[in-house]
MIDREN-463986 format. One record per residue (C-alpha): residue in three letters; x, y, z. Coordinates in steps of 0.2 Angstrom, whole numbers, plus 5000, padded with zeros to 4 digits. Layout:
<recs>
alaXYZ/...
</recs>
This chain:
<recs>
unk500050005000/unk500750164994/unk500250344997/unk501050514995/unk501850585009/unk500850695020/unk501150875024/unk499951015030/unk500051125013/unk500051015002/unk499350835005/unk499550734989/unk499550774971/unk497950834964/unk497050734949/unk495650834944/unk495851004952/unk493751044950/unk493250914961/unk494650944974/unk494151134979/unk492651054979/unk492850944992/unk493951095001/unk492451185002/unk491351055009/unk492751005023/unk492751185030/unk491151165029/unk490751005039/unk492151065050/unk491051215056/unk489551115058/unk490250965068/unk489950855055/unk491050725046/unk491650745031/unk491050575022/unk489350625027/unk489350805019/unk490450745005/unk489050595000/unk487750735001/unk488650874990/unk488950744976/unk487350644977/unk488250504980/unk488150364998/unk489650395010/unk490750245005/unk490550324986/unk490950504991/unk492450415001/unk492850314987/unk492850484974/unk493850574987/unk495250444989/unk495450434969/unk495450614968/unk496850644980/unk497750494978/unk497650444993/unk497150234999/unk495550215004/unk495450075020/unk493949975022/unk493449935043/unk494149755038/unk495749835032/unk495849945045/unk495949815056/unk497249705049/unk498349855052/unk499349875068/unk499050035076/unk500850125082/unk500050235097/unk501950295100/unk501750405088/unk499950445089/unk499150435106/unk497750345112/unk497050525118/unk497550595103/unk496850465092/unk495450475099/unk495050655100/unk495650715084/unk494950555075/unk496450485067/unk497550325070/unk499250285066/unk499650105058/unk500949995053/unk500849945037/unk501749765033/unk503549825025/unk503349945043/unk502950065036/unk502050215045/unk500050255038/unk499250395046/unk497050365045/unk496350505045/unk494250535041/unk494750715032/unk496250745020/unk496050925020/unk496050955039/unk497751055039/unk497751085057/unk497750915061/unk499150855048/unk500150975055/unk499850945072/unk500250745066/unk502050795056/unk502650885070/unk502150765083/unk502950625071/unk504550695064/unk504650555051/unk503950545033/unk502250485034/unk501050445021/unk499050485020/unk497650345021/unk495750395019/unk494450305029/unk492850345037/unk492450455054/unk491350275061/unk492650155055/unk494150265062/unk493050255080/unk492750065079/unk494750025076/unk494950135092/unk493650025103/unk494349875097/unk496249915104/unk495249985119/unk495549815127/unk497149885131/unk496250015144/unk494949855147/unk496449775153/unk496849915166/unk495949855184/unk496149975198/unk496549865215/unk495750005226/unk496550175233/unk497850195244/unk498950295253/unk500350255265/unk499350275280/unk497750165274/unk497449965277/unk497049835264/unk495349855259/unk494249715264/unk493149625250/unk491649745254/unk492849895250/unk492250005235/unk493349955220/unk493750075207/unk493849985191/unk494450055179/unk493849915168/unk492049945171/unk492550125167/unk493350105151/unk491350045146/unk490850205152/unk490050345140/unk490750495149/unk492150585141/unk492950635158/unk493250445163/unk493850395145/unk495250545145/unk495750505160/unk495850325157/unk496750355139/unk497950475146/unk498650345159/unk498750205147/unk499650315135/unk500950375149/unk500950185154/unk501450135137/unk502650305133/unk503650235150/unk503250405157/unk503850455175/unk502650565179/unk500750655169/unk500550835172/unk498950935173/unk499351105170/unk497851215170/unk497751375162/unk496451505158/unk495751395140/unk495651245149/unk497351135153/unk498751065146/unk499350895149/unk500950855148/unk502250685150/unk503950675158/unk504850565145/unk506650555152/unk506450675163/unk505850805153/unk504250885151/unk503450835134/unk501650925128/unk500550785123/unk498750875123/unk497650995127/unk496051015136/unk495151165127/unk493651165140/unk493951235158/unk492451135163/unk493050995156/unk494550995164/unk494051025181/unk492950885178/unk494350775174/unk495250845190/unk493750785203/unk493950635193/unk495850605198/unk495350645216/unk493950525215/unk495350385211/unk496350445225/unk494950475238/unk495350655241/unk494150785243/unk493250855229/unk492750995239/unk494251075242/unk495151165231/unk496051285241/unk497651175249/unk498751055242/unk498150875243/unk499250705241/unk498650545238/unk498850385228/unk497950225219/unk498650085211/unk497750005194/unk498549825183/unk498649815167/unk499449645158/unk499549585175/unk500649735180/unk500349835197/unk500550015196/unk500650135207/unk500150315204/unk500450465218/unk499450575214/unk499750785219/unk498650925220/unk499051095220/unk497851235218/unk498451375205/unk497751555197/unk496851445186/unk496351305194/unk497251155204/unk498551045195/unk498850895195/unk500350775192/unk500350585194/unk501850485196/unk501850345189/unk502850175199/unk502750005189/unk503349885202/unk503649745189/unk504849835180/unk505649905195/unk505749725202/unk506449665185/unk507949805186/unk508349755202/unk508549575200/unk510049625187/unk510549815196/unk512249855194/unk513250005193/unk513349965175/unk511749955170/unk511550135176/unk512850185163/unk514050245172/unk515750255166/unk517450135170/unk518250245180/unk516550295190/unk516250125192/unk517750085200/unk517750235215/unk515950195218/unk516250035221/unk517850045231/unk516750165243/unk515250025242/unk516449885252/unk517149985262/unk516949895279/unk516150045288/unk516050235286/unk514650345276/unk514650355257/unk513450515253/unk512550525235/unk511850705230/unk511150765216/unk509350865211/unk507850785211/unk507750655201/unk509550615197/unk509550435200/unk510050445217/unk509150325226/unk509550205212/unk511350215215/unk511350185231/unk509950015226/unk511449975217/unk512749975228/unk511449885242/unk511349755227/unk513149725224/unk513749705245/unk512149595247/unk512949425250/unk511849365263/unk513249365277/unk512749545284/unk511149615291/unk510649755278/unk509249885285/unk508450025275/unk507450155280/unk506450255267/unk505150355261/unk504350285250/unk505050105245/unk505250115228/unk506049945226/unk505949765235/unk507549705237/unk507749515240/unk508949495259/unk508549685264/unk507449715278/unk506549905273/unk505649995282/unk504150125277/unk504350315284/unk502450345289/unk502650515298/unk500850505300/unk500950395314/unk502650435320/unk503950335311/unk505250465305/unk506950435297/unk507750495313/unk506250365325/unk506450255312/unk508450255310/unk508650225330/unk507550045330/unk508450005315/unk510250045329/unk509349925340/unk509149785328/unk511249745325/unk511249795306/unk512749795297/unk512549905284/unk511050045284/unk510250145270/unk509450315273/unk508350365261/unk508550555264/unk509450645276/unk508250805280/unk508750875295/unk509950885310/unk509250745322/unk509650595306/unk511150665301/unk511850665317/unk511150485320/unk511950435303/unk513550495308/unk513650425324/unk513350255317/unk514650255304/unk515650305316/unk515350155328/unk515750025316/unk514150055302/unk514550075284/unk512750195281/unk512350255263/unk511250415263/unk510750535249/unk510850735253/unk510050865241/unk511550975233/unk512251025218/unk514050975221/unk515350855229/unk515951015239/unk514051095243/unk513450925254/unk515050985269/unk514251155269/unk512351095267/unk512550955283/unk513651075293/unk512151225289/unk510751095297/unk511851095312/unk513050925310/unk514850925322/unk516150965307/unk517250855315/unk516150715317/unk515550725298/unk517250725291/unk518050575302/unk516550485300/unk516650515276/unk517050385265/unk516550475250/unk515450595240/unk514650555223/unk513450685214/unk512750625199/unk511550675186/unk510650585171/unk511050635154/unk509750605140/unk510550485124/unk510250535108/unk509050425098/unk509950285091/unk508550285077/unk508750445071/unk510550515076/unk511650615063/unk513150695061/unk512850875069/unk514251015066/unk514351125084/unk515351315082/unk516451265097/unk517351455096/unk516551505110/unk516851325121/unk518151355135/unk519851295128/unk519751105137/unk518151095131/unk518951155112/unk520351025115/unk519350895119/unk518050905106/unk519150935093/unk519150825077/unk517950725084/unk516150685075/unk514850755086/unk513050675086/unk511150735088/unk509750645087/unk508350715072/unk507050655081/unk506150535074/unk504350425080/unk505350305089/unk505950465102/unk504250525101/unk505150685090/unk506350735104/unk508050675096/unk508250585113/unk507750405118/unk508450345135/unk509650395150/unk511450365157/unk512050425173/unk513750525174/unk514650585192/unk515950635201/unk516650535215/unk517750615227/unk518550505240/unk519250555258/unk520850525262/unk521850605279/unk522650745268/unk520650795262/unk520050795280/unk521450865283/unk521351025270/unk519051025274/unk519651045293/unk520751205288/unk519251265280/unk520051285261/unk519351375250/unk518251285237/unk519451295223/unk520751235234/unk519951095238/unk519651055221/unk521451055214/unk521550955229/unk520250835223/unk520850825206/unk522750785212/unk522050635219/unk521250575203/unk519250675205/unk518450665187/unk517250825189/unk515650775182/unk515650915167/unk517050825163/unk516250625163/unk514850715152/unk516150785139/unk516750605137/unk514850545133/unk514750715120/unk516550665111/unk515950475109/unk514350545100/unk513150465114/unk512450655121/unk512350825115/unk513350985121/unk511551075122/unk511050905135/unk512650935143/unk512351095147/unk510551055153/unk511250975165/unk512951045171/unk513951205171/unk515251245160/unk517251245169/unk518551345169/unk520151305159/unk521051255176/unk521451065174/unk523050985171/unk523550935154/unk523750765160/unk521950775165/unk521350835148/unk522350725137/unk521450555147/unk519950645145/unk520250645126/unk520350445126/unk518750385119/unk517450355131/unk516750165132/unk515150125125/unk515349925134/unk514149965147/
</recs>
């Protein structure tokens, strides 16, 4: 099956240039209306709808698909979402060489082929079929959302519900005629299926914008044109969640849980009220996958790098001390430290974590739930787990005084403790700890290491190219570094949903302490002492691990910077000629 690709100003070819204005007209037409274009097309040229169709297809040169055709097809909703599909009445189909066929029920909406080539960002050709057999296609892949059972709301503070509990099912929703409870339902299962981290609801003054976090960016999918409709489908989030529907004036948290393919799901779910409104955003936890990473988690499945691997590693056996991971916000640091928990585990020592939430089940780790609600802090929570002879402990966040001093303590009375600390550098966890009110000296003898670490998106393997970047206004390194060397970028394409990226990899800088770097933190240095210091005892900064990924073509400079800042020229040169060695792509 051929076609013409398709493109907003000009569709396909035009045989019989009378007939096509024609059926122009009648489009805008039955686009002002509401009604479908077969429908007014049949009635302009006296003909049923199937033959209007049929006159249309030849005259456009465009394939006409029957509903059986239709649905011998395989619909790709990667590159057109389920909510899109259904809301703007076309579908996205493999043909059988793979080939990508975009359905749609009217070849002269331009605001919808453009909306589809800039969503897809691959050649695509044009297929005619009509508005009712567009619809049925969409119901019979909505066994997908069929598929999606909610096992009840729940927070961290509620108990199982018994079998006389109210069961939200979403399957007997997915039967339901309201539009509210299918867009909400659709806009799951396509973040289920994008491998989204988290949906946002952003309302505005029109309505709302909904919005994915694909790699830890924030993707626009859709729109919601109609405020009503989208406080509607607000109440409806809080209804899954069993918060209150009546309050719209402070933040609310809560959380449910649906399967789909046998998969469990948790969603946490986020209020916050707005000048337009309350938004929303759903983060998203498949426990299946998570429990699949684990059985196989190691530092080199993160993507870290040779040299990263071995210093994290090194702090990781380490018989007793604390090993501090820092970063933003979703960095990956909780992960790490899963992986280095994964890698000591041999079944010989008494591992303990405490956190908030759980996010992965580890098999021979005993882990404890924060539930601040009925008294079980980290710092409650980290003095039982004292009492119950652990050998190594994991905090999941150090947040105030009262656990970083218990965390120090026990490393210093034999513990080796991995915790995670919110700060931007190897160098801003001493001066965040020691502002909460932690013994300077205590912190530093009790330090194995620091490791701050971010994730890097990768380009698209798909769709990367060869991408000449002006480098005159780099720092000099940077021009050293790069130089001669075949930069990448991803064009984006439909398997990165358009973004050029597909995929993550963590980069970080590790820095170790040794006598001489207590030594020069107790003589309060200043930072950039304590840097050269660093680097003379073989620091990598993490601009620099970054740079490696950007000259082996994995990552962009525009991604690095993203991420990082951009250094001064002050390393050595034996520094920058190993950074100029190719980075490894054996992860």
């Amino acid at each position: 099956m051929n076609a013409a690709p398709a493109t907003a100003g000009a569709v396909v070819p035009q045989r019989d240039p009378a007939l096509t204005t024609l059926l122009a007209r009648v489009a805008t037409t039955a686009r002002a209306g509401g009604a479908s274009f077969g429908r007014a097309a049949a009635e302009a040229l006296g003909q049923t709808e199937a033959e209007a169709l049929a006159t249309c297809a030849q005259a456009l040169h465009l394939p006409l698909l029957s509903g059986d055709g239709l649905q011998l097809l395989r619909a790709d909703f990667d590159a057109v979402p389920f909510t899109e599909a259904s809301r703007r009445r076309m579908v996205a189909v493999r043909e059988a060489d793979g080939d990508l066929l975009l359905v749609i029920d009217d070849p002269f909406d331009a605001d919808r082929l453009e909306w589809a080539e800039h969503r897809m960002a691959q050649p695509v050709s044009l297929g005619l079929a009509a508005s009712e057999e567009i619809t049925a296609f969409l119901r019979r892949h909505e066994a997908g959302l069929r598929a999606i059972e909610s096992v009840g709301a729940s927070s961290p503070q509620s108990e199982p519900m018994g079998d006389d509990g109210e069961e939200l099912s979403i399957s007997r929703i997915a039967d339901d005629t309201s539009p509210v409870v299918r867009l909400v339902n659709s806009m799951l299962y396509d973040a289920l299926r994008a491998e989204a981290s988290d949906v946002h609801l952003e309302m505005d003054a029109r309505g709302a914008v909904i919005k994915y976090r694909l790699d830890g960016v924030l993707d626009t999918v859709s729109r919601i044109e109609d405020p009503t409709q989208a406080e509607q489908v607000v109440s409806r989030i809080k209804v899954l969640a069993e918060l209150d529907i009546a309050e719209r004036r402070v933040p609310q948290d809560g959380r449910f849980q649906v399967r789909i393919d046998r998969r469990e799901i948790d969603l946490r779910v986020s209020i916050l009220p707005a000048a337009h409104g309350e938004d929303v955003v759903v983060r998203i936890l498949d426990k299946k996958r998570l429990v699949d990473e684990v059985r196989g988690l190691r530092f080199e499945t993160l993507g870290f790098d040779d040299q990263s691997i071995a210093d994290l590693r090194s702090l990781a056996r380490l018989p007793f001390g604390l090993m501090l991971v820092t970063g933003p916000t979703g960095s990956g640091k909780t992960t790490t430290l899963y992986a280095a928990l994964s890698e000591v585990n041999n079944g010989r020592d008494k591992i303990v974590t405490i956190e908030d939430p759980i996010e992965y089940q580890l098999p021979g780790v005993t882990q404890v739930p924060v539930n601040d609600r009925r008294g079980l802090t980290f710092s409650r929570g980290l003095r039982s787990i004292l009492r119950h002879d652990p050998d190594k402990i994991m905090v999941g966040e150090v947040r105030d005084a009262e656990t970083a001093q218990i965390a120090v303590q026990a490393a210093l009375t034999g513990h080796l403790v991995f915790t995670t600390v919110h700060a931007n550098s190897v160098f801003d966890v001493m001066g965040r700890l020691l502002h909460i009110g932690v013994d300077p000296f205590s912190l530093v003898s009790a330090l194995n290491g620091v490791v701050a670490q971010r994730l890097l998106r990768i380009n698209c393997t798909h769709c990367a190219c060869p991408d000449p970047v002006d480098l005159s206004m780099r720092p000099s390194s940077e021009r050293v570094l790069l130089a001669d060397r075949v930069l990448m970028r991803g064009s984006g394409c439909g398997h990165c949903r358009g973004t050029g990226y597909r995929g993550r990899r963590a980069i970080a800088e590790v820095l170790r302490f040794d006598d001489a770097m207590r030594d020069a933190l107790f003589d309060r240095t200043s930072v950039a002492s304590a840097k050269r210091a660093a680097r003379e005892r073989g620091m990598r900064s993490i601009r620099r691990a970054g740079l490696d990924l950007v000259a082996a073509g994995l990552t962009t400079l525009e991604e690095l910077d993203r991420v990082t800042f951009a250094e001064s020229d002050s390393e050595s040169p034996t520094e920058q000629a190993s950074s100029r060695q190719p980075a490894s792509d054996d992860r």
